[in-house]
C-alpha positions as CSV (number, residue, x, y, z in Angstrom):
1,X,-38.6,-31.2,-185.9
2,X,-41.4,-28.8,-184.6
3,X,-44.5,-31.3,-182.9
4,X,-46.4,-28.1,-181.8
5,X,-48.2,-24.7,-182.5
6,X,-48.6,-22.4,-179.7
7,X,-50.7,-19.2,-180.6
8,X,-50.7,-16.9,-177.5
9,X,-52.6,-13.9,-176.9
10,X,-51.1,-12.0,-173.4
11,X,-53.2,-9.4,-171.8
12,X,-51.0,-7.6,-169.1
13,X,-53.3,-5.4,-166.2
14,X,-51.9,-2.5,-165.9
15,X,-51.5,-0.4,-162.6
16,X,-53.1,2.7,-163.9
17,X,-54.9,1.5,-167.1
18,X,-52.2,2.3,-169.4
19,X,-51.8,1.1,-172.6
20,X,-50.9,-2.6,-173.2
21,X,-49.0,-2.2,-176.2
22,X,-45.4,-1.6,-175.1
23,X,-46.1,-4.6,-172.9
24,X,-47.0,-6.6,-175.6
25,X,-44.0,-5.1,-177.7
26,X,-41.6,-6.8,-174.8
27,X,-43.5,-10.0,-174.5
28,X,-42.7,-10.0,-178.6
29,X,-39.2,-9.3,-177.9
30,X,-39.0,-12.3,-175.2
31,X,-40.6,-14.8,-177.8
32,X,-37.6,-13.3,-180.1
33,X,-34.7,-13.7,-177.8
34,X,-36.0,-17.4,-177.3
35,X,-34.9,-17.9,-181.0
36,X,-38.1,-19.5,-181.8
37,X,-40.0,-19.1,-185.0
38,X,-42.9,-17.5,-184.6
39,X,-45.3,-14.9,-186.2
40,X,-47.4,-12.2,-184.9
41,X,-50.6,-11.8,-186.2
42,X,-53.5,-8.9,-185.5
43,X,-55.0,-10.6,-182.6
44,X,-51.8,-13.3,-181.2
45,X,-48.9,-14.5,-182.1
46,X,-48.3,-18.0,-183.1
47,X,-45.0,-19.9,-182.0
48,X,-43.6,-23.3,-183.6
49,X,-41.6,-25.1,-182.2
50,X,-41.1,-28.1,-179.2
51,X,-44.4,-28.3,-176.6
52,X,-41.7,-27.9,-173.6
53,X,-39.8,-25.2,-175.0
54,X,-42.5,-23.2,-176.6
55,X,-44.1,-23.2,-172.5
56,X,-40.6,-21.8,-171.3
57,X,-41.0,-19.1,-173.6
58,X,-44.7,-17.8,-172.4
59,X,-43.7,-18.8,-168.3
60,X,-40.8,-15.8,-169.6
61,X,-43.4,-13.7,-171.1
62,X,-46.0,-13.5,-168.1
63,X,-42.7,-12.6,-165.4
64,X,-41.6,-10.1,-168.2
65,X,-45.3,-8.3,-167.6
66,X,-44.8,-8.6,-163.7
67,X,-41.1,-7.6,-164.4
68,X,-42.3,-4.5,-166.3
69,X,-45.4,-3.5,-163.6
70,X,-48.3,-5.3,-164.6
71,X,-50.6,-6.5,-161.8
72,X,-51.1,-9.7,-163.3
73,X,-51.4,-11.2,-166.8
74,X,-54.5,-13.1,-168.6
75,X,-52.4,-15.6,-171.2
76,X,-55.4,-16.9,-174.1
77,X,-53.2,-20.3,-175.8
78,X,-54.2,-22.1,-178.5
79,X,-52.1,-25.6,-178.5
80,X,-51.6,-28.1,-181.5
81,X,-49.7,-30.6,-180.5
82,X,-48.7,-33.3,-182.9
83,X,-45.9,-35.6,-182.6
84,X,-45.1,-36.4,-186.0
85,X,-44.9,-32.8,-186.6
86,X,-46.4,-29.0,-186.6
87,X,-45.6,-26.1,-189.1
88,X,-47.1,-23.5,-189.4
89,X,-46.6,-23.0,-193.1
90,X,-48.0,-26.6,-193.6
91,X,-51.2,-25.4,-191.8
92,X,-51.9,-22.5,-194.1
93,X,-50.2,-23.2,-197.2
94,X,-53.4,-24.1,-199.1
95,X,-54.3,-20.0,-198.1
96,X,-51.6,-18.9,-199.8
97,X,-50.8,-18.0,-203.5
């Protein structure tokens, strides 16, 4: 059983400004290899799964960045942790129809 949400936004410097979207493409495809589930929303992406694991996963995505040329990387995370259990379709299911 999931006990945690992790929503992550990752905001990679480039060296010459360029744009962050390939990066973020690969720090999608990282969160994809990890086999966790996860959706990507407009603004971040929100992984669900166990606290430990689902902090593996982003450690992976900010060396991918370095990996790939960025300078550094800014990581915004959003934690819910709850013990007896996290899911993200329990969180919204009153939002959908």
């Amino acid at each position: 059983m999931s006990d945690s949400l992790v929503s992550i936004q990752i905001i990679p410097k480039t060296k010459n400004g360029e744009d962050v979207i390939p990066y973020v493409d690969e720090a999608i495809a990282v969160i994809e290899e990890s086999g966790v589930r996860y959706q990507v929303n407009p603004l971040e992406t929100t992984m669900e799964g166990d606290l430990t694991e689902l902090f593996a996963v982003i450690e992976k995505m900010n060396k991918r960045m370095i990996e790939l040329g960025s300078l550094n990387v800014i990581s915004q995370v959003k934690i819910l942790y709850q013990p007896d259990g996290a899911s993200m379709d329990k969180l919204t299911e009153k939002y959908r129809k």
